[in-house]
Phi, psi and omega in degrees: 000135182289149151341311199300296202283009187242008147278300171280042179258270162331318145325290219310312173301335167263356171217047098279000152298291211316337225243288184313314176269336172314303196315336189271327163304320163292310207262345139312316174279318204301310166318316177277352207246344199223353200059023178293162262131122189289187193300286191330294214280315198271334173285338186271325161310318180279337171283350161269349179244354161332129155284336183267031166297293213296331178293317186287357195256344199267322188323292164316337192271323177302314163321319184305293170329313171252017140279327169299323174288145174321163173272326167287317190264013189275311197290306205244013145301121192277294178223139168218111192249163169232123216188108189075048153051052182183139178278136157256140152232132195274107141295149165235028186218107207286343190283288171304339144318311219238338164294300199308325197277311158339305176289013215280295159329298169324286208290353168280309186296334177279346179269329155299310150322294155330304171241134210270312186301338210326177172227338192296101194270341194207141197243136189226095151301108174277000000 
């Protein structure tokens, strides 16, 4: 293949990128100049205007719960549900219940951390 033509392949090819992000920098101001919104920004709207925000925030918060925790207390977690604005969680273990309830403040700070929104006023060991 000649030099000539595998340059201007490579032109070409270079100014259809450059030609795709100019197209994207415009239509990126054009959103905002038009009230247009990605994907992202319209799922947080829909979720802000949800009547099910508190289910999904109780979701996050359990989910948090079992990241945050040890794999041993992971081990004798039975159940953990949300209510009132406090987690119950079911131990099967009267030691680690009693630890945990000790921990009680840590383990809030660390369930706060984890989800920036909590709501979560009290942790109730069952």
């Amino acid at each position: 293949m000649p030099t000539g033509t595998q340059n201007y392949g490579n032109k070409l090819a270079y100014l259809r990128v450059s030609s795709f992000i100019d197209d994207i920098i415009i239509r990126t101001d054009a959103m905002h100049k038009t009230g247009l919104v990605t994907i992202s920004q319209a799922v947080q709207q829909l979720i802000a205007q949800s009547p099910y925000k508190h289910k999904l925030a109780e979701a996050a918060i359990i989910c948090a719960w079992k990241q945050v925790m040890p794999p041993t207390v992971l081990q004798r977690t039975e159940q953990t549900f949300v209510k009132q604005d406090k987690l119950f969680i079911k131990i099967n273990s009267a030691p680690l219940r009693q630890e945990l309830r000790n921990m009680q403040e840590q383990v809030l700070e660390r369930l706060r951390a984890a989800v920036p929104d909590c709501t979560i006023t009290a942790l109730v060991f069952l």
